[in-house]
C-alpha positions in Angstrom: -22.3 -13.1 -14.9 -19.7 -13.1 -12.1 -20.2 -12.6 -8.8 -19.9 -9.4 -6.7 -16.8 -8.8 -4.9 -16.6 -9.5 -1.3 -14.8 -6.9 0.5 -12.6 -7.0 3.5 -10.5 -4.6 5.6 -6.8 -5.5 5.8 -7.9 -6.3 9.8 -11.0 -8.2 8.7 -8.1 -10.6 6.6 -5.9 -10.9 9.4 -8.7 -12.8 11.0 -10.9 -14.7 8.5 -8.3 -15.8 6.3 -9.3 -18.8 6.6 -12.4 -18.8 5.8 -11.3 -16.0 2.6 -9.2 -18.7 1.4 -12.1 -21.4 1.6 -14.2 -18.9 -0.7 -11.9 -17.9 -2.8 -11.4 -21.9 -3.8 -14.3 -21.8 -4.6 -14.1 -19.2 -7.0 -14.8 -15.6 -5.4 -12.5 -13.2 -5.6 -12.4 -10.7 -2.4 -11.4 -7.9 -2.6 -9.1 -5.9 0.2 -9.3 -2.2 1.4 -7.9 -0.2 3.3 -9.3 3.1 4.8 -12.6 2.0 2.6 -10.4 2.4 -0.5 -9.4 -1.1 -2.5 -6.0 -2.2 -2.3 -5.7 -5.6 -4.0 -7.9 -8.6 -4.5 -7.4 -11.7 -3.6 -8.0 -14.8 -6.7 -7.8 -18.5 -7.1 -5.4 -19.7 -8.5 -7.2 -20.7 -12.2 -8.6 -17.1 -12.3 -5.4 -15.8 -12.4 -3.7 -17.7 -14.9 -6.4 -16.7 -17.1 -5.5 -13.1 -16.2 -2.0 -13.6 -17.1 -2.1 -16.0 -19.5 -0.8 -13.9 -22.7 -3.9 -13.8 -24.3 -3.6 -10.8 -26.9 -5.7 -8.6 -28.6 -7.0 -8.6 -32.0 -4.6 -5.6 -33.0 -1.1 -7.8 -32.1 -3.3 -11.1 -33.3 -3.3 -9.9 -36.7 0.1 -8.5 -37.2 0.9 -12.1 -36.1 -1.3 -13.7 -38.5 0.7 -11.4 -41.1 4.1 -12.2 -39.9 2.9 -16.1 -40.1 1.5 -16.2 -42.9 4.0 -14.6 -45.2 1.8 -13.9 -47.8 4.5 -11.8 -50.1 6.0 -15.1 -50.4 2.7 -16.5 -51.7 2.4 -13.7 -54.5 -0.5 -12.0 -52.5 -0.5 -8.3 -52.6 -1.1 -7.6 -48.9 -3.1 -4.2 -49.8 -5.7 -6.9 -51.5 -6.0 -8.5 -47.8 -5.1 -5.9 -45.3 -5.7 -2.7 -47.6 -8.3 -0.2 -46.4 -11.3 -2.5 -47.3 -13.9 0.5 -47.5 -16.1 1.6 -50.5 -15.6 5.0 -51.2 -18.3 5.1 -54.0 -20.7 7.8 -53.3 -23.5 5.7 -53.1 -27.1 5.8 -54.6 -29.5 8.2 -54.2 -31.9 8.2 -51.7 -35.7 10.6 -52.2 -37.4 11.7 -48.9 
């Protein structure tokens, strides 16, 4: 579970940065405000990498895997894999 933000004013920065820095090292993130309302937070450096590192979805992942894998070449009818996978039998019959 990760830890609650801490929150500073922009003026509260201005004269714990220091110590906001220290913390943040240590892996809280703080976030700023401004008039009470957030206007950035502050991160380590590692947290944000992770944040940005390119890490994509499950959606782009598979079209990916698709492109990759080139499975027309392989004489794989791509409805077989990636075809709506759902049975559309009625089903049995069910007495209450």
């Amino acid at each position: 579970m990760t830890k609650p933000l801490d929150r500073y004013s922009i003026a509260q920065v201005r004269d714990r940065l220091t110590r906001i820095v220290h913390d943040v090292e240590k892996g809280q993130s703080v976030e700023i405000t401004r008039r009470g309302k957030p206007v950035a937070v502050i991160l380590s450096v590692d947290e944000y990498e992770r944040v940005i590192s390119g890490k994509i979805g499950f959606g782009k992942s598979l079209e990916k895997f698709r492109q990759d894998m080139k499975i027309e070449e392989l004489g794989i009818n791509p409805d077989e894999i990636f075809g709506n996978l759902r049975d559309r039998s009625p089903g049995r019959e069910v007495t209450l």
